[in-house]
DRENMI-812344 format. One record per residue (C-alpha): y, z negated, x negated; residue in three letters; residue number from 0. Coordinates in Angstrom, 3 decimals, padded with zeros to 6 digits. Layout:
BEGIN
(site (Y,Z,X),"ALA",NUM),
...
***
This chain:
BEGIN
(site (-135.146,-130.474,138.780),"UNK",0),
(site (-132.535,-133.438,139.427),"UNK",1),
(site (-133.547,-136.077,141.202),"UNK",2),
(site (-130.994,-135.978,143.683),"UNK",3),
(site (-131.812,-131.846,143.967),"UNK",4),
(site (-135.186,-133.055,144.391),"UNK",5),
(site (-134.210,-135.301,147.061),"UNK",6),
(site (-131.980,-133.280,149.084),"UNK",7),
(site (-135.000,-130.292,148.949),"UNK",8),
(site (-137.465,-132.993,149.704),"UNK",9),
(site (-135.217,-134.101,152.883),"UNK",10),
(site (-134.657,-130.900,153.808),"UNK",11),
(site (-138.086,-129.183,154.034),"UNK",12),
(site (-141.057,-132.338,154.064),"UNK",13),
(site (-141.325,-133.828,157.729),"UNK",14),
(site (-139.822,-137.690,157.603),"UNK",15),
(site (-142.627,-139.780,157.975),"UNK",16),
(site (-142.321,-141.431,155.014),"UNK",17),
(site (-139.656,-144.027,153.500),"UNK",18),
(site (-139.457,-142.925,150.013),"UNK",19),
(site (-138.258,-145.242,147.014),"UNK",20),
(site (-135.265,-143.885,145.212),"UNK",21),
(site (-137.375,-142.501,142.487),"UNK",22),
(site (-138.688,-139.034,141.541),"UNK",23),
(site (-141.675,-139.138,138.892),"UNK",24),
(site (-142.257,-136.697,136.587),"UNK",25),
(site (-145.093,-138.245,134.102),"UNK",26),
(site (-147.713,-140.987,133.865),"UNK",27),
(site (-150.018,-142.605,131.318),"UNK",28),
(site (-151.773,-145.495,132.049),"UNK",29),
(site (-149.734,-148.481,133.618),"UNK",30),
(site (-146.476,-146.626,132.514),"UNK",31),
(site (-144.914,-143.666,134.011),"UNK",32),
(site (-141.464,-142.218,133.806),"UNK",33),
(site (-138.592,-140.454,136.231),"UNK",34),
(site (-136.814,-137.220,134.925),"UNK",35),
(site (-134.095,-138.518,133.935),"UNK",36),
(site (-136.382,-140.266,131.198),"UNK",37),
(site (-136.381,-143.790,133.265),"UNK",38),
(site (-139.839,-145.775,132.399),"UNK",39),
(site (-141.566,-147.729,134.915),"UNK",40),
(site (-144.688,-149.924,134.870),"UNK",41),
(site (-146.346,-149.562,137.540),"UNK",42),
(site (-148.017,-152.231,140.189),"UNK",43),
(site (-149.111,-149.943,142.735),"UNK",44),
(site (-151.541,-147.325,141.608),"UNK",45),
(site (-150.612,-144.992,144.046),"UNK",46),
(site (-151.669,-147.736,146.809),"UNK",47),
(site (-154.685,-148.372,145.082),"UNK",48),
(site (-155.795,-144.871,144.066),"UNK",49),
(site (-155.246,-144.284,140.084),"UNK",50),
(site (-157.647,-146.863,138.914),"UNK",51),
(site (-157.496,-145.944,135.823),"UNK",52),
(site (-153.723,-145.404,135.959),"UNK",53),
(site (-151.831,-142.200,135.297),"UNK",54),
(site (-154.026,-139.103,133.512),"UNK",55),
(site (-156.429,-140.790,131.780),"UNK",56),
(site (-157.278,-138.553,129.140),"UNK",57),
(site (-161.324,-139.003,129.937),"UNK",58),
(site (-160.425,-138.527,133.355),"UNK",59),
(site (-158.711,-135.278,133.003),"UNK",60),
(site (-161.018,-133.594,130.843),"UNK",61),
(site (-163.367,-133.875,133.092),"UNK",62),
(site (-161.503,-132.685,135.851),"UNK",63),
(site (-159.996,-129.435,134.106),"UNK",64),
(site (-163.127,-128.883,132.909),"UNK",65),
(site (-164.472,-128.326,136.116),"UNK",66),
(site (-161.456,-127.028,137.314),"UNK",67),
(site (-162.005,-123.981,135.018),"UNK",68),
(site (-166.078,-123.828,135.752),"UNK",69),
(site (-165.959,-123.832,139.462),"UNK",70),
(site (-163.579,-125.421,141.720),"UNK",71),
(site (-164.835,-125.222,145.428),"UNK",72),
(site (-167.798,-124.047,146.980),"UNK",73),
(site (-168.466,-125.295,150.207),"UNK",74),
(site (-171.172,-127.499,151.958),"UNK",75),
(site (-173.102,-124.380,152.461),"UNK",76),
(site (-174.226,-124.731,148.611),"UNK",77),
(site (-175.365,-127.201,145.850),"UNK",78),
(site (-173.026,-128.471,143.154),"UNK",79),
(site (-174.203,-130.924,140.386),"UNK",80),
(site (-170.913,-133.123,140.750),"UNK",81),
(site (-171.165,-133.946,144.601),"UNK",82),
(site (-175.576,-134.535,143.649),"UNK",83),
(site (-174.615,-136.800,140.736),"UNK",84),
(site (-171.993,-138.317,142.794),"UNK",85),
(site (-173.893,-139.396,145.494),"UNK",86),
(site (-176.543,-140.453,143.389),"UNK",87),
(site (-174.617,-142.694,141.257),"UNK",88),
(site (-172.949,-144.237,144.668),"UNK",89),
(site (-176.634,-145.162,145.677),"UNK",90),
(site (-177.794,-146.576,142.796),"UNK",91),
(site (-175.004,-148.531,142.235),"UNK",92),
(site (-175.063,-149.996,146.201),"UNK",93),
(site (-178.339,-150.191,147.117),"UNK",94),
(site (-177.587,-147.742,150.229),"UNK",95),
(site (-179.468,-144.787,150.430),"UNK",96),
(site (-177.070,-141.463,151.459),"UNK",97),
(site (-173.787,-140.323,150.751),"UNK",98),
(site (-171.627,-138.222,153.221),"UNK",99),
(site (-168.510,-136.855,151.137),"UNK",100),
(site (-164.898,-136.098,153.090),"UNK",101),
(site (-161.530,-135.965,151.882),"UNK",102),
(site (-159.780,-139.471,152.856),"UNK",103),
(site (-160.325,-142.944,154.052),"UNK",104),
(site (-159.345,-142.304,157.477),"UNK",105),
(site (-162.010,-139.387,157.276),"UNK",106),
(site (-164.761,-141.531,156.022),"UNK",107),
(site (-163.776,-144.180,158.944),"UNK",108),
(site (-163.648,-141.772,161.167),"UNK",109),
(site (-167.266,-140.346,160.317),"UNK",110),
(site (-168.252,-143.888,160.143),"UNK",111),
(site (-167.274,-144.159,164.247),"UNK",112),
(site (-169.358,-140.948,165.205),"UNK",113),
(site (-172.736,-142.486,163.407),"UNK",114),
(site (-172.130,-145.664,165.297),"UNK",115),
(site (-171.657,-143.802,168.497),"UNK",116),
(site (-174.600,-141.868,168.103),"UNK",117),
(site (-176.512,-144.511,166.894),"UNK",118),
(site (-176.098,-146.870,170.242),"UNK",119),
(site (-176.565,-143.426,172.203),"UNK",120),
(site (-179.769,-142.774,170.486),"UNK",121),
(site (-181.149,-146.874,169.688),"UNK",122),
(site (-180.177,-148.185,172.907),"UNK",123),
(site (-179.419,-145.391,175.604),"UNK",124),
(site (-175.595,-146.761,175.696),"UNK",125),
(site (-173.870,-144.272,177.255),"UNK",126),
(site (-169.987,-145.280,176.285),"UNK",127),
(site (-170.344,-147.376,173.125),"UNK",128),
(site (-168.484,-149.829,172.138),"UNK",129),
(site (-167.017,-150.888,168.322),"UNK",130),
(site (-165.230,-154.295,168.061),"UNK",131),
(site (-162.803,-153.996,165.480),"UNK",132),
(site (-160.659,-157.228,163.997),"UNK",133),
(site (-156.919,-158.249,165.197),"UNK",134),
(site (-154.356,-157.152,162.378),"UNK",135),
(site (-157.212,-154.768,160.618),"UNK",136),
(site (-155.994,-151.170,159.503),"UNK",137),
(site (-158.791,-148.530,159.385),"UNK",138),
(site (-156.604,-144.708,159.396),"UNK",139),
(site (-153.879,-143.020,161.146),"UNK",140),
(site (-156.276,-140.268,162.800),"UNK",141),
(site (-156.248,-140.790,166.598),"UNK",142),
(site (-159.576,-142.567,166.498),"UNK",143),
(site (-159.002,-144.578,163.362),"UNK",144),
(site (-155.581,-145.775,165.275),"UNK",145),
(site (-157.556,-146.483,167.743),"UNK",146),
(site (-159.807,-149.113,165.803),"UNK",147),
(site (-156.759,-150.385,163.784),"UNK",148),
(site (-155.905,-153.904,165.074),"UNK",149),
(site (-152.696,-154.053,165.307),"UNK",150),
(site (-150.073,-153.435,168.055),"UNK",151),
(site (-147.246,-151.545,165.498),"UNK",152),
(site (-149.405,-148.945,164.813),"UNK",153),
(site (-149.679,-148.131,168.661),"UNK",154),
(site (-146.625,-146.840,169.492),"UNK",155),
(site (-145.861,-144.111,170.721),"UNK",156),
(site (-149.276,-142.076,170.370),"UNK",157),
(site (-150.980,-143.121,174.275),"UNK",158),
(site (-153.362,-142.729,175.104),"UNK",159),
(site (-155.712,-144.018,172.481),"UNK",160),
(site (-159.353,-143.549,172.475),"UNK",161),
(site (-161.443,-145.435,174.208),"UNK",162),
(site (-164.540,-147.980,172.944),"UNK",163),
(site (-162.804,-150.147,170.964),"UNK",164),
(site (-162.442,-154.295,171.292),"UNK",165),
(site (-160.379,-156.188,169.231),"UNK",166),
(site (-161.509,-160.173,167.868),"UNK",167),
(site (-159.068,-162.179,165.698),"UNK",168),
(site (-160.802,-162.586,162.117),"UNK",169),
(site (-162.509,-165.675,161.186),"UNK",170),
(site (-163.384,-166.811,164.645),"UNK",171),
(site (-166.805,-166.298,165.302),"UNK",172),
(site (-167.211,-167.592,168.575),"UNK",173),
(site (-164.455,-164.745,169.917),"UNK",174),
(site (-166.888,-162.514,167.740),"UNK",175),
(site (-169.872,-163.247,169.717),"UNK",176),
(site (-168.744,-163.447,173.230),"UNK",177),
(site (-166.732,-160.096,172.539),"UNK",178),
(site (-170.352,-158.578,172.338),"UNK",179),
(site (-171.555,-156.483,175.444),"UNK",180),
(site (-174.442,-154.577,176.383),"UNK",181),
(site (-172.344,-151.392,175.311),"UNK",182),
(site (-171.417,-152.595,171.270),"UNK",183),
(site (-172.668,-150.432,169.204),"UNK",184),
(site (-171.081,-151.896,165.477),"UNK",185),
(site (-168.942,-153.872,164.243),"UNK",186),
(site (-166.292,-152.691,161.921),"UNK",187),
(site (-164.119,-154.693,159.115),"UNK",188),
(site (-162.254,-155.314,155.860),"UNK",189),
(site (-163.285,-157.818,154.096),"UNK",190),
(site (-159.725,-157.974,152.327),"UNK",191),
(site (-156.976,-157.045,155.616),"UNK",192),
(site (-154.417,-154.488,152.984),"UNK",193),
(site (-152.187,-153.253,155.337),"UNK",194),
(site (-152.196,-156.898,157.387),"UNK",195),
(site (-150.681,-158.859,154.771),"UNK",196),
(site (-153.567,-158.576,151.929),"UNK",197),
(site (-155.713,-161.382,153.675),"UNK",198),
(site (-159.231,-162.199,152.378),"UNK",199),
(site (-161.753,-162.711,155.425),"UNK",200),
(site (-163.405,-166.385,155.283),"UNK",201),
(site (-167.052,-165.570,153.706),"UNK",202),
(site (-168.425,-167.754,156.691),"UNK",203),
(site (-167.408,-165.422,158.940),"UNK",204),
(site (-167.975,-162.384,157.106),"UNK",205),
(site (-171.803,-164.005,157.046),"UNK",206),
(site (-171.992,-164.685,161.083),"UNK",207),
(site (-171.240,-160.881,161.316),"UNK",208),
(site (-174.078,-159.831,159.146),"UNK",209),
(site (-176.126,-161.953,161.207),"UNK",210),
(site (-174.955,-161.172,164.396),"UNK",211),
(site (-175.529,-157.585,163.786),"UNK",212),
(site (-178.736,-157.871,162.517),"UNK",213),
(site (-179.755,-159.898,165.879),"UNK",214),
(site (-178.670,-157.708,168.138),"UNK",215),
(site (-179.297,-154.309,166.711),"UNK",216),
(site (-175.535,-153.379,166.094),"UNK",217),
(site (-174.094,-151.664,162.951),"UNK",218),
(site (-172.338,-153.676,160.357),"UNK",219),
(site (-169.781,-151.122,158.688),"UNK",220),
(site (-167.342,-152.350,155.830),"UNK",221),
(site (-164.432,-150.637,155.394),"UNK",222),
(site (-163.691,-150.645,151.094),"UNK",223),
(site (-161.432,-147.923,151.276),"UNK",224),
(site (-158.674,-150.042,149.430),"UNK",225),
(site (-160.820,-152.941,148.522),"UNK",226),
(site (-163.593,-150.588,146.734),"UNK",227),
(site (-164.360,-149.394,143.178),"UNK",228),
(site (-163.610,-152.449,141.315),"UNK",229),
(site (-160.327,-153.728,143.112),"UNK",230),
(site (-161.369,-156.637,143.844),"UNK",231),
(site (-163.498,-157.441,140.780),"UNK",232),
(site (-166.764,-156.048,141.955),"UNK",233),
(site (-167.369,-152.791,142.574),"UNK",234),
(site (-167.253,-153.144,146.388),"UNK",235),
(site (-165.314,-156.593,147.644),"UNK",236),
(site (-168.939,-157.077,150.054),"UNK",237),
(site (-170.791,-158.308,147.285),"UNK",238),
(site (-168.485,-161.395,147.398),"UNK",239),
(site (-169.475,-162.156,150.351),"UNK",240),
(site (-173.414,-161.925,150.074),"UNK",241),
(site (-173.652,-159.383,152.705),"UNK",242),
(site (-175.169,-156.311,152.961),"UNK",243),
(site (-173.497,-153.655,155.241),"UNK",244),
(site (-175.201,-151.098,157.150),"UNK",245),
(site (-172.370,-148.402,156.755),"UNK",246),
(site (-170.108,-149.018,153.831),"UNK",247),
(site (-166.438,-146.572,153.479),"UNK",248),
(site (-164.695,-145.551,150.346),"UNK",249),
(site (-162.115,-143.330,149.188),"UNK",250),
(site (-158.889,-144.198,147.213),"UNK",251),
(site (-159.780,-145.010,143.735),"UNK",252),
(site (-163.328,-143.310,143.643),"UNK",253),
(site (-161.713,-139.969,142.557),"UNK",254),
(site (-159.386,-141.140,140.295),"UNK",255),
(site (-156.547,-139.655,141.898),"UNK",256),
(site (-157.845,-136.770,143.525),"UNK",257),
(site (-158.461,-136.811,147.587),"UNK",258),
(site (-162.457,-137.731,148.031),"UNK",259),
(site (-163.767,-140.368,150.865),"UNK",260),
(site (-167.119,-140.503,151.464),"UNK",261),
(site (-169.411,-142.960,153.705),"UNK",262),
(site (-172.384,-144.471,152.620),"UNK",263),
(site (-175.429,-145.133,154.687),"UNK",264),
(site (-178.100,-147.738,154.788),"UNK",265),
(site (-181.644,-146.880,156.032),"UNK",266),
(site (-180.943,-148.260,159.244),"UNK",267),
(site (-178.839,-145.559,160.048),"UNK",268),
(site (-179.144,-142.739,157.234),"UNK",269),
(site (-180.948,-140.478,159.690),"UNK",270),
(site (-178.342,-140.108,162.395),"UNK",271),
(site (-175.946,-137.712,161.750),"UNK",272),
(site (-177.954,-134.347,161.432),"UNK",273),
(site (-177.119,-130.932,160.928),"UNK",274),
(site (-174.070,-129.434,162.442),"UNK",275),
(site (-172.928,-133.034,163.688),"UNK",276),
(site (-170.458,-133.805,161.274),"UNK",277),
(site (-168.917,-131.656,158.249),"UNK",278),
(site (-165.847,-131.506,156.052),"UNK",279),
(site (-164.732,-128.466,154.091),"UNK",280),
(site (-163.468,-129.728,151.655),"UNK",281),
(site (-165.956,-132.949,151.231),"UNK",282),
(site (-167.999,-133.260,148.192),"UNK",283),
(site (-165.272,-130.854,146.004),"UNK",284),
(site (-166.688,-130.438,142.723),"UNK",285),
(site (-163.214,-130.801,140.920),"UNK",286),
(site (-162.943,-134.695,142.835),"UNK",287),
(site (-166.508,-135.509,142.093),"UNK",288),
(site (-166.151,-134.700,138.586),"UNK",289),
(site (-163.237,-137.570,138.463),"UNK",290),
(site (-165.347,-139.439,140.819),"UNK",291),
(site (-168.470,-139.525,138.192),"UNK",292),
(site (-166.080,-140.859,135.227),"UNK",293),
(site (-164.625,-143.625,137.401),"UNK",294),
(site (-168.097,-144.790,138.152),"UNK",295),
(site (-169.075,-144.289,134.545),"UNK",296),
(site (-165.921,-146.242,133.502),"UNK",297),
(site (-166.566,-149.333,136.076),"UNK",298),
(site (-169.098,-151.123,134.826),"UNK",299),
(site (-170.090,-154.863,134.715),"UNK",300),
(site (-167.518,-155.532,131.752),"UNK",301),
(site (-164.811,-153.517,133.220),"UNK",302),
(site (-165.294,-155.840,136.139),"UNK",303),
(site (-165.649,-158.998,133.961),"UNK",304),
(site (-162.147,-157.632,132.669),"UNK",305),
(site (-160.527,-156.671,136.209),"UNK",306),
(site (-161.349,-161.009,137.689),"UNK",307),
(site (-160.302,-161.993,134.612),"UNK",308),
(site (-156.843,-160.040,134.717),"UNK",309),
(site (-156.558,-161.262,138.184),"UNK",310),
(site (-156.732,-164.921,137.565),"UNK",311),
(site (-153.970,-164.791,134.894),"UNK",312),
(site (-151.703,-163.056,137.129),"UNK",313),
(site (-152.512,-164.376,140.301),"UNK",314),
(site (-151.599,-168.200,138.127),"UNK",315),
(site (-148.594,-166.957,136.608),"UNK",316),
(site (-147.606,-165.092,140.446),"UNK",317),
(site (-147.749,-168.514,141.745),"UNK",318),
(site (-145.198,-169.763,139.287),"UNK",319),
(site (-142.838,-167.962,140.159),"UNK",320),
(site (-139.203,-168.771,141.626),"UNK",321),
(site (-139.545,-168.292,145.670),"UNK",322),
(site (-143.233,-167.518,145.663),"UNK",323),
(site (-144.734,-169.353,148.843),"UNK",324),
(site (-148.317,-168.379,148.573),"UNK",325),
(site (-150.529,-165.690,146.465),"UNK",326),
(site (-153.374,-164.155,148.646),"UNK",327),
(site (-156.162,-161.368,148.091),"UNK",328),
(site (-158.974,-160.947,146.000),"UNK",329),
(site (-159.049,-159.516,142.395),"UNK",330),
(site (-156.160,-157.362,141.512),"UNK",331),
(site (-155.408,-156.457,145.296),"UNK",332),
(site (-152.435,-159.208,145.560),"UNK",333),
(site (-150.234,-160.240,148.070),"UNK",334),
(site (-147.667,-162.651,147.440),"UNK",335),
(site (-145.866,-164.268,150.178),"UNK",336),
(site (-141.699,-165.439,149.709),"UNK",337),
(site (-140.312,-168.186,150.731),"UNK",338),
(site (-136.760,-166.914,151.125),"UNK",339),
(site (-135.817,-163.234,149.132),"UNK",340),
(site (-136.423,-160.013,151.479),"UNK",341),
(site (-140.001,-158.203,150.320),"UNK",342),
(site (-138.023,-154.584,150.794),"UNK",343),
(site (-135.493,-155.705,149.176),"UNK",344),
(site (-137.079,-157.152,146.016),"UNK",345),
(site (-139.277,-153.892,145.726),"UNK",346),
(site (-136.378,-152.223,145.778),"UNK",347),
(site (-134.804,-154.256,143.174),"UNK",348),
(site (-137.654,-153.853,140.607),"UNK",349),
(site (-137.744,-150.317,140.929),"UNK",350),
(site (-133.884,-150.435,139.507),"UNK",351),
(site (-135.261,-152.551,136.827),"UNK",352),
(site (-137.995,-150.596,136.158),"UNK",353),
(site (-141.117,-152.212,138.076),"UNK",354),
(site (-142.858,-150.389,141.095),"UNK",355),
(site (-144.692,-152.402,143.430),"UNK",356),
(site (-145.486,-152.170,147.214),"UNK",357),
(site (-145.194,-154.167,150.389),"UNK",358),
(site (-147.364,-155.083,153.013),"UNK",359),
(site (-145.808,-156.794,156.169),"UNK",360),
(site (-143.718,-159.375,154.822),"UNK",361),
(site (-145.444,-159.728,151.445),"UNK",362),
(site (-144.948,-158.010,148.335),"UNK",363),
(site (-148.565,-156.079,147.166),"UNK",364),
(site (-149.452,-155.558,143.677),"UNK",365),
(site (-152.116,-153.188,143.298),"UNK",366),
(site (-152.049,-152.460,139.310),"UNK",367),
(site (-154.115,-150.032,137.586),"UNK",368),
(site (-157.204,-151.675,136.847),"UNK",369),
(site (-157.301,-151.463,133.247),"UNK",370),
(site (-153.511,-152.311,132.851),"UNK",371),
(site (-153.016,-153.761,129.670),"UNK",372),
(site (-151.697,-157.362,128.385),"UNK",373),
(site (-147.898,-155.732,127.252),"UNK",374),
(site (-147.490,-153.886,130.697),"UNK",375),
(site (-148.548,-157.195,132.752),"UNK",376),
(site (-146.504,-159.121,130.804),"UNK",377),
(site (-143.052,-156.966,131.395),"UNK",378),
(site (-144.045,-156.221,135.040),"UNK",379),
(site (-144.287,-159.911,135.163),"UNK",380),
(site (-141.126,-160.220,133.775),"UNK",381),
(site (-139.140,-157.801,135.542),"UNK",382),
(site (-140.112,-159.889,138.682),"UNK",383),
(site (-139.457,-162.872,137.370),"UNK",384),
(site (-135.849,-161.498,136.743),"UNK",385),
(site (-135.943,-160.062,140.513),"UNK",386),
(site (-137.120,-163.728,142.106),"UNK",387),
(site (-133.872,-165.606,139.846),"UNK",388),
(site (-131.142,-163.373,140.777),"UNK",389),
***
């Protein structure tokens, strides 16, 4: 199909919640991908931070057809191998000690929420618990995952929110501690803010909140669903920090490409969810843990060696370039600020020139694949170079 028959049926039939780029893509492989009308791209986004391995990596999709073909869905009422494995690999790998599959990020968040309720119900008799949640965070666009998200664009229109929810600003841990009541149950973050402008939270602070929680019997839940499997340069952005989270949530690149979430519990709290509680029909799909159990084959300590080193060089040559104010993130989740061209417009330029990349607030975000190679960075590079001059 055309791309502009493609984007008349796509106008005409798919609700308009989204502000699409003026491309249609028709094939991937790797960092590179192309339009039907033959157009190649390298790509900077991942699909937000999803294809961390790029487009159909051949590994990848072997495994995934090959499962496709064995068995392909099954429902929680049975045992598969993949979801087992899966799970088992994520604990090994974390230290944490179950695995509760779902289908998204704002799922896994939003499982994450009914634990901590529970838990303060069940620990401490609290009767209306309370999460705090950081100014300018982003956890889901589900009501209660809107509800936690810290910031005051995202609550429009949708009244009225749910309740149990108190908002800090990050990095100031005195707010922190005198936002704490008898009723706080957890305390929920990103240790990397995506959607508020790809801001790294100060490891001091990130510390006191460990602490803090560990005082006063609350629930310390990271939320790695873009900052997870090997964005940042470790295979979940806490272990930067020296922290250990009681609930940690993932999703995005752990399948590969395929919708999986899945929240991960510590001891503390592994227990508290029981049967008939929570669920998820489609959580744990054999077809998405089979991609899920190559990506976690795939990221290993010299993939991650690879990913910081990849982000130095391009977070030093980002900062080179003409109208760059200021390069922020961690790893290869990078947000770079301007000092005078239009984000919007500049994605919208590269994508003429054959560069996608993404925005977040005012910033551009780069989220390549994380095994992009030395050509691709150096023409994505390029092509943004050319973008910044003009």
């Amino acid at each position: 199909m055309k791309h502009e028959e493609l984007k008349k049926l796509d106008q005409d039939t798919i609700l308009g919640t989204y502000a699409r780029n003026d491309v249609s893509l028709v094939w991937g492989r790797g960092a590179v991908c192309r339009s039907e009308d033959g157009k190649r791209y390298i790509d900077f986004t991942s699909g937000i931070g999803v294809n961390a391995l790029g487009f159909s990596d051949p590994q990848w999709a072997e495994a995934v057809g090959r499962q496709a073909a064995a068995l392909q869905h099954t429902s929680n009422l049975y045992y598969t191998e993949p979801c087992a494995l899966l799970a088992e690999r994520l604990t090994a790998r974390t230290g944490l000690s179950k695995v509760f599959f779902c289908n998204s990020g704002a799922e896994a968040n939003e499982g994450a929420i009914k634990a901590a309720r529970k838990y303060g119900f069940e620990k401490r008799g609290i009767l209306r618990p309370e999460i705090i949640t950081l100014e300018n965070s982003f956890h889901g666009r589900t009501m209660a995952t809107v509800s936690a998200t810290g910031q005051n664009v995202f609550h429009k229109f949708f009244a009225p929110f749910l309740e149990g929810f108190a908002y800090v600003p990050a990095d100031d841990t005195a707010r922190l501690r005198a936002a704490v009541t008898a009723d706080t149950c957890a305390v929920i973050i990103e240790t990397v803010q995506g959607e508020g402008g790809v801001v790294a939270l100060d490891a001091a602070f990130v510390r006191d909140i460990a602490a803090l929680c560990a005082k006063r019997d609350l629930l310390f839940i990271i939320d790695e669903v873009q900052t997870g499997v090997g964005r940042t340069g470790k295979f979940y952005a806490y272990e930067h920090f020296g922290v250990r989270p009681d609930i940690v949530t993932t999703a995005k690149a752990l399948g590969g490409g395929l919708p999986i979430g899945a929240i991960l519990f510590g001891e503390k709290c592994d227990a508290v969810l029981g049967p008939g509680e929570h669920g998820s029909t489609f959580g744990g799909n054999p077809v998405a843990c089979a991609g899920g159990l190559v990506i976690l084959d795939r990221i290993d300590e010299p993939f991650l060696e690879e990913v910081r080193r990849k982000a130095a060089y391009i977070t030093e040559a980002l900062a080179k370039l003409p109208s760059v104010r200021s390069v922020s993130g961690l790893g290869l989740m990078i947000g770079v600020e301007l000092a005078e061209k239009n984000a919007k417009e500049v994605v919208a330029a590269c994508a003429k020139r054959g560069l996608l990349i993404l925005t977040a607030k005012e910033k551009l975000r780069l989220l390549p694949p994380l095994n992009i190679g030395a050509e691709e960075t150096e023409e994505g590079l390029f092509i943004l170079r050319e973008v910044l001059e003009s």
